[in-house]
DRENVOFI-216884 format. One record per atom (N, C-alpha, C): residue number from 1; residue in one letter; x negated, z negated, y. Coordinates in nm, 2 decimals, decimal comma. Layout:
% DRENVOFI-216884
> NUM a X Z Y
...
//
This chain:
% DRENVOFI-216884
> 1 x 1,69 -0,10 -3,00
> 1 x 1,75 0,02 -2,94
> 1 x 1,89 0,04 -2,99
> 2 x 1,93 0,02 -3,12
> 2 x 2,07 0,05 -3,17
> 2 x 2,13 -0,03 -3,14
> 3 x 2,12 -0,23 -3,08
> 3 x 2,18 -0,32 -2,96
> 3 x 2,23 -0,22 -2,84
> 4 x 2,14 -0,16 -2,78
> 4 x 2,13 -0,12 -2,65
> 4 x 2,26 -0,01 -2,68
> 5 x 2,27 0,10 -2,74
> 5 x 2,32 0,21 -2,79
> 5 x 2,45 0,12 -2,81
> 6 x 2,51 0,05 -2,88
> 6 x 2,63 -0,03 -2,95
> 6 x 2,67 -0,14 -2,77
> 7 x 2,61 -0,16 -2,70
> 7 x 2,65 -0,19 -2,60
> 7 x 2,71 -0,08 -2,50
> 8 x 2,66 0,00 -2,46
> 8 x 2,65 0,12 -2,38
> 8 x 2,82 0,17 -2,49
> 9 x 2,85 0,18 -2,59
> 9 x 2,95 0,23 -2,64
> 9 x 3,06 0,14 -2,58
> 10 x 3,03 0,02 -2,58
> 10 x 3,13 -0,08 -2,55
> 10 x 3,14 -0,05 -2,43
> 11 x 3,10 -0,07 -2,32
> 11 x 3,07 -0,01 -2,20
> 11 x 3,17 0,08 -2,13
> 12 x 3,13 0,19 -2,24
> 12 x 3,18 0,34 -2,19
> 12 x 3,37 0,29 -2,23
> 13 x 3,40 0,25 -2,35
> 13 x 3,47 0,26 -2,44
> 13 x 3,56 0,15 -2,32
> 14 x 3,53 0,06 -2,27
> 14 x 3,60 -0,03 -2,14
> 14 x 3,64 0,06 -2,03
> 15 x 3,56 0,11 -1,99
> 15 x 3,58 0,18 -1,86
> 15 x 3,69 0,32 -1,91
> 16 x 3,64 0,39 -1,98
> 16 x 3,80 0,47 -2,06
> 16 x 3,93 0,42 -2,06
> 17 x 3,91 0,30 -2,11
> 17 x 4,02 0,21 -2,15
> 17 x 4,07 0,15 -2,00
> 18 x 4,04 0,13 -1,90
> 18 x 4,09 0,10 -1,79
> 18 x 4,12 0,18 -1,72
> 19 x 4,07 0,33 -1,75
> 19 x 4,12 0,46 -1,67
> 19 x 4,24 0,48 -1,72
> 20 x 4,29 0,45 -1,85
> 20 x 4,42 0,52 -1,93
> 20 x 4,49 0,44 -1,88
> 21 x 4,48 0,32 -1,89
> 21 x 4,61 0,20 -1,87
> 21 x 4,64 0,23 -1,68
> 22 x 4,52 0,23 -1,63
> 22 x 4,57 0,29 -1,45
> 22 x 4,66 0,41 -1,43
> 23 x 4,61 0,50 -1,51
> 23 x 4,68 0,63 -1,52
> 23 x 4,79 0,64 -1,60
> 24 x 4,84 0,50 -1,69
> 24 x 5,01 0,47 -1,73
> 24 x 5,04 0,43 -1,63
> 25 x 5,00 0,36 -1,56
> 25 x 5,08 0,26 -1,42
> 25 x 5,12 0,35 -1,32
> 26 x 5,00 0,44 -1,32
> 26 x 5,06 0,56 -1,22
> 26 x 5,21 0,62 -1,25
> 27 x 5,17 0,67 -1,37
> 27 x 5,27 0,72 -1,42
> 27 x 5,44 0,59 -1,46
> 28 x 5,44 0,54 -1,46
> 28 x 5,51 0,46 -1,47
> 28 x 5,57 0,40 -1,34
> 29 x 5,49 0,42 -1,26
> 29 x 5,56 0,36 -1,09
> 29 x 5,62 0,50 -1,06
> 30 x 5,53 0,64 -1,07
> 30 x 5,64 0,70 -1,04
> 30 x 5,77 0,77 -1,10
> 31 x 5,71 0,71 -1,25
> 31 x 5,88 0,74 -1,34
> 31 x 6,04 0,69 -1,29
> 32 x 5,96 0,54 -1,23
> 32 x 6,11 0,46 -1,23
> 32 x 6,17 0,48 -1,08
> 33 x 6,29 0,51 -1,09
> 33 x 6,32 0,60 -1,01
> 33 x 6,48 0,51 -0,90
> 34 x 6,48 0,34 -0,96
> 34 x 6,57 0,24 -0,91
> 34 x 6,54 0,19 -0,78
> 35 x 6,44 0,09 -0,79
> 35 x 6,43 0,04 -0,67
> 35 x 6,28 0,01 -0,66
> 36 x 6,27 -0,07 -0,53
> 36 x 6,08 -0,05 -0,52
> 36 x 6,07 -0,22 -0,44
> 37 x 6,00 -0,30 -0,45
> 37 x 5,98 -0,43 -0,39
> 37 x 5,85 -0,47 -0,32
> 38 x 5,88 -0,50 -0,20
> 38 x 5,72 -0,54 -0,12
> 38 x 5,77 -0,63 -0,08
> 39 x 5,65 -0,70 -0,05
> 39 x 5,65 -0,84 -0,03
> 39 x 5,67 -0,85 0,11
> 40 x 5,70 -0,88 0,21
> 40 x 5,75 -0,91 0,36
> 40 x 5,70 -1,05 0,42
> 41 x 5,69 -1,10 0,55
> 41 x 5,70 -1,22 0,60
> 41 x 5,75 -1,21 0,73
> 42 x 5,79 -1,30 0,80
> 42 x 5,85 -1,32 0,97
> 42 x 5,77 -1,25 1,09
> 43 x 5,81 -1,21 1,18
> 43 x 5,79 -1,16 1,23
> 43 x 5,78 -1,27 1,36
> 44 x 5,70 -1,26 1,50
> 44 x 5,68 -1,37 1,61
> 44 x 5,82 -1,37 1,65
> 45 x 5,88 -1,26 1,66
> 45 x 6,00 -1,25 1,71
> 45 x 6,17 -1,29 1,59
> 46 x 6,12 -1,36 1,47
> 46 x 6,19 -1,39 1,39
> 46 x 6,23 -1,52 1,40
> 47 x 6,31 -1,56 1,38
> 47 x 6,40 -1,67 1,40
> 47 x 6,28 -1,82 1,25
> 48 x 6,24 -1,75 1,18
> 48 x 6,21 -1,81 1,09
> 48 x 6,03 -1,81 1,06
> 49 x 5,98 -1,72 1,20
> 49 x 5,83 -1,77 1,24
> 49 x 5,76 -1,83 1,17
> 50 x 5,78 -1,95 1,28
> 50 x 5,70 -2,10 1,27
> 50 x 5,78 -2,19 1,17
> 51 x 5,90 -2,15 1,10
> 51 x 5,93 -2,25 0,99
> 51 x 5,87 -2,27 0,92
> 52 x 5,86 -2,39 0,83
> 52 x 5,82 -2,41 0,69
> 52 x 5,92 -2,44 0,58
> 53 x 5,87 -2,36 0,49
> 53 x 5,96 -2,40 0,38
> 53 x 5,95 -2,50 0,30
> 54 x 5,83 -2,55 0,31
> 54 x 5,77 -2,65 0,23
> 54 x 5,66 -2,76 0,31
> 55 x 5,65 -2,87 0,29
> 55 x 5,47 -2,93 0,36
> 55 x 5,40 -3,03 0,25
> 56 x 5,28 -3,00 0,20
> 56 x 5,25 -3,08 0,11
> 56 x 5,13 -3,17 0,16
> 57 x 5,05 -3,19 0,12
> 57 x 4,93 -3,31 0,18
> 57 x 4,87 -3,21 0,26
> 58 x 4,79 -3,14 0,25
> 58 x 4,74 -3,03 0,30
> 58 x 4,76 -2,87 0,32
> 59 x 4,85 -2,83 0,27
> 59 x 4,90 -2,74 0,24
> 59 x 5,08 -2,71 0,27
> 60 x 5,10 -2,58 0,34
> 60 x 5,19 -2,56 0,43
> 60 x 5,26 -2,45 0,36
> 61 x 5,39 -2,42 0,34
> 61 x 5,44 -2,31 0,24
> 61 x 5,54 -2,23 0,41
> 62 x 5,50 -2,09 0,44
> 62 x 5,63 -2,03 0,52
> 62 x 5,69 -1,96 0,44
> 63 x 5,81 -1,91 0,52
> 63 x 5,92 -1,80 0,49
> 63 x 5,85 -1,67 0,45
> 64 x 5,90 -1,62 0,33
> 64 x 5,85 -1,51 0,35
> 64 x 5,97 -1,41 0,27
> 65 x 5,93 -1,31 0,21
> 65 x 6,07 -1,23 0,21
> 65 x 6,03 -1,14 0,04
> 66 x 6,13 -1,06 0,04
> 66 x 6,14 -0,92 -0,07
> 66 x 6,20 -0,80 0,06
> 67 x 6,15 -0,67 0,03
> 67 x 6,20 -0,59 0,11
> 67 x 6,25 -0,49 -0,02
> 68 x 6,34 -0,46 -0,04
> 68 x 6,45 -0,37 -0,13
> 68 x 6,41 -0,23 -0,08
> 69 x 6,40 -0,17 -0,18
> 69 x 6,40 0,01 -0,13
> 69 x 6,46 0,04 -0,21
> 70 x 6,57 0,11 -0,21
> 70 x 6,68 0,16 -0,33
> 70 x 6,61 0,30 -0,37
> 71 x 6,64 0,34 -0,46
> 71 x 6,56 0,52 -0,50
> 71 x 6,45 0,55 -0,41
> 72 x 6,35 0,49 -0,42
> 72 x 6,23 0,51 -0,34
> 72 x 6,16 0,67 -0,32
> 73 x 6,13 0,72 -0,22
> 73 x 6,10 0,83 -0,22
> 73 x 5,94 0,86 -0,24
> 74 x 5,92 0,97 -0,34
> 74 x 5,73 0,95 -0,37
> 74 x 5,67 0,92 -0,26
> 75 x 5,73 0,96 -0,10
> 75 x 5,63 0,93 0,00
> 75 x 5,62 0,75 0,01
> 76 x 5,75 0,68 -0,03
> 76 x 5,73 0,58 -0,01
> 76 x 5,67 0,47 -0,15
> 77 x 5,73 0,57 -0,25
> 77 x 5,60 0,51 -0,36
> 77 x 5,42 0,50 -0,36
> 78 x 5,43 0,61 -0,27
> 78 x 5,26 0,62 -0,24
> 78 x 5,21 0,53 -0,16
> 79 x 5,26 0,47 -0,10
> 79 x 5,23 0,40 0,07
> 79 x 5,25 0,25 0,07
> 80 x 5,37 0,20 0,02
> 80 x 5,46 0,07 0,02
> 80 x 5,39 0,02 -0,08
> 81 x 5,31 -0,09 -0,06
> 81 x 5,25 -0,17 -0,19
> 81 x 5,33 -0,25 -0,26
> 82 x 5,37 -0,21 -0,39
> 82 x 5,46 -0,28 -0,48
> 82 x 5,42 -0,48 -0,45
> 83 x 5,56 -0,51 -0,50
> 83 x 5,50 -0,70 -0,49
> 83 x 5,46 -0,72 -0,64
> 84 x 5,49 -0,62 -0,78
> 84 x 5,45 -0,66 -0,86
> 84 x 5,26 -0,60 -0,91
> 85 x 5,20 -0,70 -0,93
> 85 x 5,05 -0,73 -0,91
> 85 x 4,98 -0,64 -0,87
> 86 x 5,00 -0,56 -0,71
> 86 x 4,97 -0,50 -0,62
> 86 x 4,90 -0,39 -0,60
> 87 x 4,97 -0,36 -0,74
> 87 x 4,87 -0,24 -0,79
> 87 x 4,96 -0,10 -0,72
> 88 x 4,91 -0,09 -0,60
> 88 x 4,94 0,04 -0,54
> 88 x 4,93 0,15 -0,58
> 89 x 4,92 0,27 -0,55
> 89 x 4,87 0,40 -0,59
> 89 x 4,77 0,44 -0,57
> 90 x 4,73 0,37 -0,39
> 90 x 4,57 0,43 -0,32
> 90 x 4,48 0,36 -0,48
> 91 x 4,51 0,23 -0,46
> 91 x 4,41 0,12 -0,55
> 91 x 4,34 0,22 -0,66
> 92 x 4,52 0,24 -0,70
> 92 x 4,53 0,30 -0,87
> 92 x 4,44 0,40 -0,87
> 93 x 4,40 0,49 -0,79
> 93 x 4,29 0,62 -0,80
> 93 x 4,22 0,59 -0,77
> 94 x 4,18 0,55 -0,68
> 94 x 4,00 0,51 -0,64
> 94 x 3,98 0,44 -0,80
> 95 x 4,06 0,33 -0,87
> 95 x 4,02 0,29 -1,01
> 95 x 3,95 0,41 -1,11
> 96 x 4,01 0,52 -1,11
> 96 x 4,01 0,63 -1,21
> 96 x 3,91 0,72 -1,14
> 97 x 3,89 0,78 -1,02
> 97 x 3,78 0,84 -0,96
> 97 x 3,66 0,79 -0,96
> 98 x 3,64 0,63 -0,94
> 98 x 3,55 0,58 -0,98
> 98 x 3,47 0,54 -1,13
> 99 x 3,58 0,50 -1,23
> 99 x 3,58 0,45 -1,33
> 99 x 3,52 0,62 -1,42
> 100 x 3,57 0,77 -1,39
> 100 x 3,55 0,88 -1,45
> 100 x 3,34 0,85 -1,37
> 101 x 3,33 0,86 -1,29
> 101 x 3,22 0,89 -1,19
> 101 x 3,13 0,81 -1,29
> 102 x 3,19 0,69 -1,30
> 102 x 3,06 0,57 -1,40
> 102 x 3,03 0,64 -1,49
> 103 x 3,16 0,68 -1,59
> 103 x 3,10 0,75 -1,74
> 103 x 3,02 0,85 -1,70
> 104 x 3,05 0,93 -1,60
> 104 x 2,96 1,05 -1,59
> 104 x 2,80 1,01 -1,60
> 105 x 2,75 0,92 -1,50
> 105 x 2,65 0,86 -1,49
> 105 x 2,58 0,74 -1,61
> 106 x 2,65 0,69 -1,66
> 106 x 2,61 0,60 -1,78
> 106 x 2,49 0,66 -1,88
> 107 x 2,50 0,77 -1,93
> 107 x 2,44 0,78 -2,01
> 107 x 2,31 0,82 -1,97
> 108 x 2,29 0,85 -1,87
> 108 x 2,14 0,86 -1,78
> 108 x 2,09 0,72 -1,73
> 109 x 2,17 0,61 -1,71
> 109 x 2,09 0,48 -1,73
> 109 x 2,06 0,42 -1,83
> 110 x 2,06 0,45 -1,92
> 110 x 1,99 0,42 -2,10
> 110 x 1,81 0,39 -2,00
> 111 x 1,74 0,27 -2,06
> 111 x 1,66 0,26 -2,02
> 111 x 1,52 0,34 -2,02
> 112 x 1,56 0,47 -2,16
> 112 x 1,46 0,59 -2,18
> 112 x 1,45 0,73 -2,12
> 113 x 1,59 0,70 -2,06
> 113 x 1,62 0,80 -1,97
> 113 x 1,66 0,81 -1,82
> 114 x 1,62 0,65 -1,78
> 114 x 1,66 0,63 -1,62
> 114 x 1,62 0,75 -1,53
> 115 x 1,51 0,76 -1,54
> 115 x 1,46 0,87 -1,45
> 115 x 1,45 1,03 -1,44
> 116 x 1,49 1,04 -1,58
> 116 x 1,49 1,20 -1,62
> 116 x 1,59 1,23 -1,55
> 117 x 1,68 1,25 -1,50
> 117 x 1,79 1,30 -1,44
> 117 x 1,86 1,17 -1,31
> 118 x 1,87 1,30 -1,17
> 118 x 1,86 1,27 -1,05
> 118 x 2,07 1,17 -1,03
> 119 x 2,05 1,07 -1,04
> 119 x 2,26 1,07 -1,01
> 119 x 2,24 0,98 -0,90
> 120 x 2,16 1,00 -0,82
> 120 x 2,17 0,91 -0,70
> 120 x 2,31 1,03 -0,60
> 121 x 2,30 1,14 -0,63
> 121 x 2,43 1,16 -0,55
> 121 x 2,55 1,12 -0,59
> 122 x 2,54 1,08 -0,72
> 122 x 2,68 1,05 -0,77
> 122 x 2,70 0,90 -0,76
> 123 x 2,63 0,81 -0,73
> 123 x 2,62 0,70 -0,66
> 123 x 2,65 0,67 -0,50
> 124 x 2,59 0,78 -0,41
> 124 x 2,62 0,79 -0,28
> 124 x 2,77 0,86 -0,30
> 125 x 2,81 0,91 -0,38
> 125 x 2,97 0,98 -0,35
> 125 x 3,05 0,87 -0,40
> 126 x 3,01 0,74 -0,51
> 126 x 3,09 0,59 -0,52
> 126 x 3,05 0,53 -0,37
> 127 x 3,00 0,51 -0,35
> 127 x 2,97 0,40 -0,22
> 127 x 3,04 0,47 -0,11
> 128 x 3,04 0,66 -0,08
> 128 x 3,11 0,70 0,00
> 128 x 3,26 0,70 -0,04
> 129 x 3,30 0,73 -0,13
> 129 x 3,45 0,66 -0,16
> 129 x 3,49 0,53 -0,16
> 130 x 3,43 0,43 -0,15
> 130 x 3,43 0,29 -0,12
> 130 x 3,50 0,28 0,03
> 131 x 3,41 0,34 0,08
> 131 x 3,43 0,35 0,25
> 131 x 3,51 0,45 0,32
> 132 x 3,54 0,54 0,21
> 132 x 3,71 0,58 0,28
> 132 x 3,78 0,53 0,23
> 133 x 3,83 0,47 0,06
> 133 x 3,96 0,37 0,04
> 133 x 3,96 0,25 0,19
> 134 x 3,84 0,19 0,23
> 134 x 3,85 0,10 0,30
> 134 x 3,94 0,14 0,42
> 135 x 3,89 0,26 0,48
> 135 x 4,00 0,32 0,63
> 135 x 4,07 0,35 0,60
> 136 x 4,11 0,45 0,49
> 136 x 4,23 0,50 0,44
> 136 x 4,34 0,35 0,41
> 137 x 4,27 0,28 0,28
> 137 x 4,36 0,13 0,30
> 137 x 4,45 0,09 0,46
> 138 x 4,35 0,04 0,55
> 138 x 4,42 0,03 0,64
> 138 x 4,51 0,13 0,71
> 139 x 4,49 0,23 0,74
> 139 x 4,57 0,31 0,77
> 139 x 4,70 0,35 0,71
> 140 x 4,67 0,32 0,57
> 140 x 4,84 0,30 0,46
> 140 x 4,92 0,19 0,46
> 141 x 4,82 0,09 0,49
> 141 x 4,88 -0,05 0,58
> 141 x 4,95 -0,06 0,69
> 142 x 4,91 -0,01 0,77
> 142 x 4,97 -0,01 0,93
> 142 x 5,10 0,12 0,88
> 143 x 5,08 0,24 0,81
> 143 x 5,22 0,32 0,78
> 143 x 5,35 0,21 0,73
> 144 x 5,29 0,16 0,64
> 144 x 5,35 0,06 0,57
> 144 x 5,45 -0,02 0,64
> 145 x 5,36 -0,13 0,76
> 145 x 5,38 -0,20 0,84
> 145 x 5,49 -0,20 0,92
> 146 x 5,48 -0,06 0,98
> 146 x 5,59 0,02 1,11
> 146 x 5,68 0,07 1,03
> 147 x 5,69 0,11 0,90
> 147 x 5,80 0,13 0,81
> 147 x 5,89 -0,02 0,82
> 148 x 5,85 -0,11 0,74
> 148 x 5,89 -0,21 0,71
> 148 x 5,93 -0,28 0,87
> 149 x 5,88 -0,26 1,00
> 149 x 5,93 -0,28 1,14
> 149 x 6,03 -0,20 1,13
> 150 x 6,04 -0,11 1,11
> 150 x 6,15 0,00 1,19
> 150 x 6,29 -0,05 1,05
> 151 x 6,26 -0,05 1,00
> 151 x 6,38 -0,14 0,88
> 151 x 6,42 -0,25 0,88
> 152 x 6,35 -0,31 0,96
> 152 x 6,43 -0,48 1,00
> 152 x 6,42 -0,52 1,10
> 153 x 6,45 -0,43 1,19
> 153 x 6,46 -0,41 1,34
> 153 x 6,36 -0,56 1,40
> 154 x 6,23 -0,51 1,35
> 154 x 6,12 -0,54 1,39
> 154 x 6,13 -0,74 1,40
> 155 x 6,17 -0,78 1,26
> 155 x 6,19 -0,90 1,26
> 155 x 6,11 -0,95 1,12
> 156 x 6,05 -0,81 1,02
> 156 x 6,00 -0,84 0,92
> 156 x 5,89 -0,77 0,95
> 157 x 5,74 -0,78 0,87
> 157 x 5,63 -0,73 0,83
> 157 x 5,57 -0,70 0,70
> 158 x 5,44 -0,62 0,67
> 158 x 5,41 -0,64 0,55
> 158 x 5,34 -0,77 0,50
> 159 x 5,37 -0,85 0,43
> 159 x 5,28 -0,94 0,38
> 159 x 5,16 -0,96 0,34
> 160 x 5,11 -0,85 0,37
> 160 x 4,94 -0,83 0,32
> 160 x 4,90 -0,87 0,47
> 161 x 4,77 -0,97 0,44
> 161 x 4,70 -0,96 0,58
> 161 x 4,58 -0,87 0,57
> 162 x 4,49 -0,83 0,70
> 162 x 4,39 -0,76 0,70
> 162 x 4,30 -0,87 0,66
> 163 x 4,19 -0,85 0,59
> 163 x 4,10 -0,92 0,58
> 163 x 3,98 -0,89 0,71
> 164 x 3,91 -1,02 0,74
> 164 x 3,78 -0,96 0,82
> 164 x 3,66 -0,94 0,73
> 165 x 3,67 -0,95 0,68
> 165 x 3,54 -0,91 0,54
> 165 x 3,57 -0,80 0,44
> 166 x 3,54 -0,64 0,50
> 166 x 3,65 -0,58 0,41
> 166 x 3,48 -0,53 0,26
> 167 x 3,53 -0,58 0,18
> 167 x 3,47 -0,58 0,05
> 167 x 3,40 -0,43 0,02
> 168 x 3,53 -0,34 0,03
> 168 x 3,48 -0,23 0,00
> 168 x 3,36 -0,15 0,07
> 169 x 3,35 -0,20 0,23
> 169 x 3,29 -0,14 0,30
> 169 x 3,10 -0,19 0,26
> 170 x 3,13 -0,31 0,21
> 170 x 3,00 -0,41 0,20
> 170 x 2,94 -0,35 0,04
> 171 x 3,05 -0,34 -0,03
> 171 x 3,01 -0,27 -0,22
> 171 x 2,93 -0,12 -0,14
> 172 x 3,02 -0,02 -0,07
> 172 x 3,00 0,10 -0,06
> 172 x 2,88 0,10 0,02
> 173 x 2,78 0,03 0,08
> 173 x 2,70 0,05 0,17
> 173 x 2,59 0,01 0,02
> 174 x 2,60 -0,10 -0,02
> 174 x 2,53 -0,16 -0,13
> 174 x 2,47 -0,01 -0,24
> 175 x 2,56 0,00 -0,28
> 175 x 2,62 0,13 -0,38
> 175 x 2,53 0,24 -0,30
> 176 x 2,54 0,29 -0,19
> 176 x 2,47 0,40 -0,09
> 176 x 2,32 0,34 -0,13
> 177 x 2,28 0,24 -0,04
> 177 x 2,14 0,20 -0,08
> 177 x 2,11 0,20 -0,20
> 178 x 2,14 0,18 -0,29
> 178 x 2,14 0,19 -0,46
> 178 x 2,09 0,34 -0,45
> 179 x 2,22 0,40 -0,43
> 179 x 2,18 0,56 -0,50
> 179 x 2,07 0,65 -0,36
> 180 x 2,04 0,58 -0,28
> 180 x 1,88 0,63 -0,17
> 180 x 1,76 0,58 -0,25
> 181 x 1,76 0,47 -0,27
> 181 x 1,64 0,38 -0,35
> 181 x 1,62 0,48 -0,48
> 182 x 1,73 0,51 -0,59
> 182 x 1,77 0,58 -0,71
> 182 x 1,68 0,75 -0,65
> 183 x 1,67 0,78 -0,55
> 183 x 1,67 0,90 -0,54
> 183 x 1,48 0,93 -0,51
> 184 x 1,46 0,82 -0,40
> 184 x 1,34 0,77 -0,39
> 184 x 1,26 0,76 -0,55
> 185 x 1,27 0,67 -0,62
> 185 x 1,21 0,60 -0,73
> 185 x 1,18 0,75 -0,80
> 186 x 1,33 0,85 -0,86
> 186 x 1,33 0,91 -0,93
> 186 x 1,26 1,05 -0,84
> 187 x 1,21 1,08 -0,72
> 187 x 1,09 1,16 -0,69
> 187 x 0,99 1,13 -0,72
> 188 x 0,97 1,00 -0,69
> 188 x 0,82 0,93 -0,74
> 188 x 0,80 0,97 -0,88
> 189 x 0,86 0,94 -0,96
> 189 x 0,86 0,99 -1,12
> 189 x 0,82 1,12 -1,16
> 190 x 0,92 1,24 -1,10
> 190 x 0,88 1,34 -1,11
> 190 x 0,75 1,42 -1,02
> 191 x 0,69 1,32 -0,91
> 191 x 0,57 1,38 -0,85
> 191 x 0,45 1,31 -0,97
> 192 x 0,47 1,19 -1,05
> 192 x 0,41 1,17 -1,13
> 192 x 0,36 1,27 -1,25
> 193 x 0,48 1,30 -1,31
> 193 x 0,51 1,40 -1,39
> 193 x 0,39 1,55 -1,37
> 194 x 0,45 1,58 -1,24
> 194 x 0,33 1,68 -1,22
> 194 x 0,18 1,62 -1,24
> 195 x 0,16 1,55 -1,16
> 195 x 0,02 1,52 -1,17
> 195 x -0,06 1,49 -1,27
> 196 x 0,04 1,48 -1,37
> 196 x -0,03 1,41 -1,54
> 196 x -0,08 1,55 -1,57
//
């Protein structure tokens, strides 16, 4: 039991630790107040499309770009996905909304207390934040997009592609079933409870 207890510390003691360091980055992207860099690529209507910059045995390198934002404005710190390790803002919170949400719930999955206490809503509200970062993402993407269009007279784009497998939507359904099944199990428990 004092394994279990000494793990659960480490646990908790990680997830804190990655809420602070997200919440400097926050703070630190919107301290700096110089310039701001996203990553870009060609546009169909760009002269440098279908170029390659490179051709190796199997592998094909294009043009791609830096888009400069001089004194970036918070609306465009919020929106513009930095090129340095893509740690946006949307990302950055859903990290810390999620990451507070775990601690909340941790200490009710100790294996003596799974069932005493109901956090299948606090499971359905991670899996439901899963699935609005996913629309919301896109939607900050395509702002993004038409930004970065309307500034290079529609000859640059954002560098991010959409994926067709969007991850978050597949965690947040997972996570939803989790916390129905969680809610299920832990009635069964407490209709037990009575009947003893």
């Amino acid at each position: 039991m004092k394994e279990n207890n000494e793990s659960y510390k480490y646990i908790k003691f990680s997830i804190w630790a990655l809420v602070f360091i997200t919440f400097i980055q926050i703070i630190l992207s919107f301290s700096s107040e110089s310039e701001m860099i996203v990553n870009v690529k060609p546009t169909a209507n760009n002269k440098f499309y279908d170029s390659l910059l490179a051709k190796y045995s199997d592998v094909t390198i294009g043009y791609t770009g830096l888009f400069k934002v001089n004194k970036p404005t918070i609306w465009q710190k919020l929106f513009l996905p930095p090129s340095n390790l893509d740690a946006n803002f949307l990302r950055n919170f859903l990290l810390i909304i999620i990451g507070i949400l775990i601690i909340k719930i941790l200490p009710n999955t100790k294996e003596d207390l799974l069932f005493e206490k109901d956090i299948s809503g606090t499971l359905k509200l991670i899996g439901l934040i899963l699935f609005m970062y996913s629309l919301l993402k896109y939607y900050v993407q395509n702002i993004s997009d038409n930004f970065i269009l309307e500034h290079t007279n529609q000859e640059f784009q954002l560098a991010i592609t959409h994926s067709s497998i969007n991850l978050e939507i597949i965690f947040g359904a997972a996570i939803i079933w989790a916390g129905v099944s969680f809610k299920k199990a832990y009635q069964l428990k407490q209709d037990q409870k009575l009947t003893i």
